[in-house]
C-alpha positions in Angstrom: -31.0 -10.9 -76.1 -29.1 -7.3 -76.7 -25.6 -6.6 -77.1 -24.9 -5.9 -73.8 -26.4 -8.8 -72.2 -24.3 -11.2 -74.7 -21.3 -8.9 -73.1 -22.2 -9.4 -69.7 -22.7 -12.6 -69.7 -19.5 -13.3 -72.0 -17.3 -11.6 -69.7 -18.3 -13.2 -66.6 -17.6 -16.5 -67.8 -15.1 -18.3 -66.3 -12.9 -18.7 -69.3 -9.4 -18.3 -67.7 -8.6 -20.6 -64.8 -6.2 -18.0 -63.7 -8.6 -15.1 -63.0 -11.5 -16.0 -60.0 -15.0 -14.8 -61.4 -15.4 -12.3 -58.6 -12.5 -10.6 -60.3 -14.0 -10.3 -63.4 -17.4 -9.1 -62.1 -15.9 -6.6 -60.5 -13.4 -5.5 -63.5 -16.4 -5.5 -65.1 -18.7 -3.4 -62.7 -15.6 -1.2 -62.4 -15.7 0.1 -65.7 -19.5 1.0 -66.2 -19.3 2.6 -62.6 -16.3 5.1 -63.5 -16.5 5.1 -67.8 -20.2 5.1 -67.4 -19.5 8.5 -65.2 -22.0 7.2 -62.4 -19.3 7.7 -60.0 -17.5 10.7 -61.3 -20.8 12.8 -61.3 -21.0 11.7 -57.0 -17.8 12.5 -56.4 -18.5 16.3 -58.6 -21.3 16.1 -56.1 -19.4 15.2 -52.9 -16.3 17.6 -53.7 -19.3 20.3 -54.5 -21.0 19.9 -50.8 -17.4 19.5 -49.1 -16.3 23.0 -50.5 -19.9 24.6 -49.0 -19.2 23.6 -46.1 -15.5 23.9 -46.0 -16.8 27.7 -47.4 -18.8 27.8 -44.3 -16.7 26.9 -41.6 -14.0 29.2 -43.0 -16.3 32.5 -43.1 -20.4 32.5 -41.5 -19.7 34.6 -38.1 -21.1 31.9 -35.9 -19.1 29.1 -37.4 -15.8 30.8 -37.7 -15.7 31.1 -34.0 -16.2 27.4 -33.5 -13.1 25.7 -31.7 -10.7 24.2 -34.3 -10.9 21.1 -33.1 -14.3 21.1 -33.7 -14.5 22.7 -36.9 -12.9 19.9 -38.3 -15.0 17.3 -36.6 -17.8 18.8 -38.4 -15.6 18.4 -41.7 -14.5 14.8 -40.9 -18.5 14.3 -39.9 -19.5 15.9 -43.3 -16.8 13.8 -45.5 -18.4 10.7 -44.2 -21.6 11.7 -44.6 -21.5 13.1 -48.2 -19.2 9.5 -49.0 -21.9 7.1 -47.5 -24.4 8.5 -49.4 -22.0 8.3 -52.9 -21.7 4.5 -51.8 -25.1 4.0 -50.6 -26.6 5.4 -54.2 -24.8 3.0 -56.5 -25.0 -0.4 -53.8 -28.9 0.5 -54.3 -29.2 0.4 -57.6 -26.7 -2.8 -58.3 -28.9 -5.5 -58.3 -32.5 -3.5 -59.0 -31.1 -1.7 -61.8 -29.6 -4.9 -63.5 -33.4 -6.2 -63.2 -34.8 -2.9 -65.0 -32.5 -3.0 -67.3 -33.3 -7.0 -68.1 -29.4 -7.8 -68.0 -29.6 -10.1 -64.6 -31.0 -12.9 -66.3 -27.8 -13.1 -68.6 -25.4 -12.6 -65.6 -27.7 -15.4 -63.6 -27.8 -17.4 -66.8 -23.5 -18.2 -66.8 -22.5 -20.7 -64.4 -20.8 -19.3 -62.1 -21.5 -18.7 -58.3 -24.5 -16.5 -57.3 -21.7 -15.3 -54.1 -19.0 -14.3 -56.4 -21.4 -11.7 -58.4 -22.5 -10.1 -55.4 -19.0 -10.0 -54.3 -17.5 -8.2 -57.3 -20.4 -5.6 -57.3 -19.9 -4.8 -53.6 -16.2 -4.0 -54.1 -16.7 -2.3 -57.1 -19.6 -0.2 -55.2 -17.1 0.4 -52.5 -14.5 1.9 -54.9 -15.8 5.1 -54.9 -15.3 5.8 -51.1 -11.4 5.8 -51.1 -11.9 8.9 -54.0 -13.9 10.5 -51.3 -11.7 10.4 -48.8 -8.7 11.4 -50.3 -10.6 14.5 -52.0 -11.3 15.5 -48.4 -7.9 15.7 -46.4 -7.3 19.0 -48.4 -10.4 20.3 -47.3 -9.6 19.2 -43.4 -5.6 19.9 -43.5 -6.6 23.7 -44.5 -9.5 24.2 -41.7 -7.0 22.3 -39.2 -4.6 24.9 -39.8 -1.5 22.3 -39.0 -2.6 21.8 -35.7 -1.6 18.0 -34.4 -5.5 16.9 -34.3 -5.2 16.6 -38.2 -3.2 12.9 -38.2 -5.8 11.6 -35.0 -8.4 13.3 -37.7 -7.2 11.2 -40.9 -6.8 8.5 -39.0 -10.0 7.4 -37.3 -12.1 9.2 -39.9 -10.5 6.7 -42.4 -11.3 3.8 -40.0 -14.7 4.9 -38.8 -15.5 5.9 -42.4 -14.6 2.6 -43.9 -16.4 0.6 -41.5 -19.7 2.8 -42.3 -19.3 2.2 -45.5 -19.4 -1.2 -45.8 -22.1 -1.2 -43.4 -24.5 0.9 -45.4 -23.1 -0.4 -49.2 -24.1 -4.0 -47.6 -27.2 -2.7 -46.8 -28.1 -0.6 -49.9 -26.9 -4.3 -51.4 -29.3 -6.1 -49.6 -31.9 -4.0 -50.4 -31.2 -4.2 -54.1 -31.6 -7.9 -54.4 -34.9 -7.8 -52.6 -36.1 -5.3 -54.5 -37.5 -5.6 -58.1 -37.1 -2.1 -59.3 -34.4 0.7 -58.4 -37.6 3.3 -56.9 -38.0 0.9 -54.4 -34.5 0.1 -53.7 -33.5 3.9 -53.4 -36.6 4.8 -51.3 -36.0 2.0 -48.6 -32.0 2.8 -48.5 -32.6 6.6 -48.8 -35.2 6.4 -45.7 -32.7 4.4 -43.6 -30.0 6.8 -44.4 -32.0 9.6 -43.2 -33.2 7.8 -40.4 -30.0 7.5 -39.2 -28.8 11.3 -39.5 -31.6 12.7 -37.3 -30.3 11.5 -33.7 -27.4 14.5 -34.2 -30.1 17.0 -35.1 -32.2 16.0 -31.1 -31.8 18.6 -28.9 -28.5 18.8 -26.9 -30.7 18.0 -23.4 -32.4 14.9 -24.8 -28.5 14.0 -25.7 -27.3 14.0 -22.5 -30.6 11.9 -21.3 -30.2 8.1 -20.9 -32.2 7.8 -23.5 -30.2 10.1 -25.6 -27.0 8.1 -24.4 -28.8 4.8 -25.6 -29.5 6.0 -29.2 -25.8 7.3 -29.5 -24.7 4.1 -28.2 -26.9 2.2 -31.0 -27.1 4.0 -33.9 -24.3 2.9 -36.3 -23.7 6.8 -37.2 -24.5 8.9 -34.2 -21.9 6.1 -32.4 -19.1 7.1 -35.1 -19.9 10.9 -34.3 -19.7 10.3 -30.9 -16.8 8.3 -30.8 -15.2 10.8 -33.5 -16.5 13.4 -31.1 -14.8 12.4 -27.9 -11.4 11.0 -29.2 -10.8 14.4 -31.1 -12.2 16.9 -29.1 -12.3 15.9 -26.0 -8.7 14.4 -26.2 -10.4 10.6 -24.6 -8.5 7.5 -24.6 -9.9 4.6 -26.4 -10.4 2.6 -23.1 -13.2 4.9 -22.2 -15.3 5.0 -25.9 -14.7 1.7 -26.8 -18.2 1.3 -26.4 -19.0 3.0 -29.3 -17.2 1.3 -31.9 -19.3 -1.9 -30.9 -22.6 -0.7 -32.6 -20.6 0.3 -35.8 -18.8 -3.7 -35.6 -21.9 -5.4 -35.0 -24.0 -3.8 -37.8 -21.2 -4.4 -40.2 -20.6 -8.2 -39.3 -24.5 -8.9 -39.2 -25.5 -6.8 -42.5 -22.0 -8.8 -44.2 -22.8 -12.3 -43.0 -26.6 -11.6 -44.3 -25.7 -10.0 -47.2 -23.2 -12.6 -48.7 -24.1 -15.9 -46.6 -27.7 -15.7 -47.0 -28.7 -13.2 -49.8 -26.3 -13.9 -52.3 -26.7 -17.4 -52.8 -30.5 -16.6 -53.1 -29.7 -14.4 -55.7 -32.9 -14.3 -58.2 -33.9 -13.0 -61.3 -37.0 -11.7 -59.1 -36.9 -9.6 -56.1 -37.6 -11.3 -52.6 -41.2 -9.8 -52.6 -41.8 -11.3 -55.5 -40.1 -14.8 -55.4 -42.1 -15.0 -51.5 -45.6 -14.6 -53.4 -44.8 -17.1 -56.6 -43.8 -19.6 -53.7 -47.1 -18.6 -51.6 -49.2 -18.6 -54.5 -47.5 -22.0 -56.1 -48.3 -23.7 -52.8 -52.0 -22.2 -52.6 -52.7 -23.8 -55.8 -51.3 -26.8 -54.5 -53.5 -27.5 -51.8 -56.5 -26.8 -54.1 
């Protein structure tokens, strides 16, 4: 067994009655996330793709004549965009890229809960979304150019943008632990993430269709947008787009209560795949 694993497993132990293992996990994931430099190179990346488009908005012809309001929707839009995928990225490879690198058989090896690990790695994959968001109020305070929309702005981007991402780092989370290797795990997330971009790139007419306004009401993302849309721009009260904070709400309660009530205890040093066939295959020999 390396060095590392020996650490890994060390650390997680619950030596100190004072300190709950979760803590330590995530002390622990904490420190190879941001001294590793995983998460300082996505937030080089996110502060990289905020100032394009902050660059944009400020001087292209077309989208200099946007309406404030909406030129910082799109900047609130692109901050939570650029900050899902950060937290998407490392929730993919938390589980998958312990199996690759042969270290989650020391971690599963200590006796401590199976829960408790995949709690400490989901907060410490969530840390990097609060670095996002507060690297992108400059951005949005200079293109809102003190006009009043910037505290409605800050404040349900920060609630809409938490709730996505816990969402989609529970998912990328789920993912991981039924994947066996981090290719797989990024593909599947990746594709999902995508998948959920392209209903703001329909055309405006298929929008306003009722299948337009079912999509928008479903889809985690475009319902944020929407939502986002009509509260900023549009100057709506909440009693009349509550409706699309419920498809954000239930995605985030059903991928949590799968994610740490039924994946994490099944925790294995195998992905699901993998663990489904031995179990197939085990019983196949059985009735031989």
């Amino acid at each position: 067994m390396s060095d590392r694993q020996n650490v890994k497993g060390s650390e997680v132990e619950p030596s100190s009655p004072a300190l709950p293992v979760w803590w330590l996990v995530f002390k622990q994931e904490l420190t190879e996330l941001w001294a590793g430099g995983r998460a300082l190179n996505l937030l080089i990346l996110f502060s990289v793709l905020m100032s394009m488009t902050a660059f944009l908005l400020a001087t292209n012809n077309e989208l200099s004549l946007l309406p404030l309001k909406q030129t910082v929707l799109v900047a609130l839009t692109a901050a939570i965009t650029f900050g899902l995928f950060n937290g998407l990225i490392i929730a993919a490879e938390s589980i998958s890229g312990e199996r690759e690198r042969a270290t989650l058989e020391a971690l599963l090896l200590t006796p401590i809960s199976r829960r408790q690990i995949v709690v400490g790695k989901f907060l410490a994959a969530l840390s990097p979304w609060p670095a996002a968001l507060i690297l992108s109020i400059p951005y949005i305070a200079v293109l809102s150019q003190g006009d009043e929309v910037l505290g409605q702005a800050l404040l349900w981007g920060t609630l809409m943008g938490s709730v996505l991402a816990v969402a989609f780092i529970g998912f990328g989370m789920l993912v991981s632990i039924w994947s066996n290797s981090n290719r797989i795990s990024l593909f599947v997330s990746l594709l999902v993430y995508v998948l959920s971009l392209l209903p703001a790139q329909l055309p405006t007419e298929f929008q306003a269709t009722l299948a337009g306004a079912f999509i928008a009401a479903t889809n985690p993302l475009e319902a944020s947008r929407q939502f986002l849309q009509k509260t900023l721009m549009e100057s709506r009260p909440i009693g009349e787009v509550w409706i699309f904070l419920v498809a954000p709400a239930v995605l985030t309660a059903l991928i949590l209560g799968l994610l740490f009530l039924y994946a994490a205890p099944r925790l294995r040093l195998e992905g699901g795949r993998a663990s489904m066939s031995r179990r197939i295959w085990s019983h196949a020999e059985a009735i031989e």
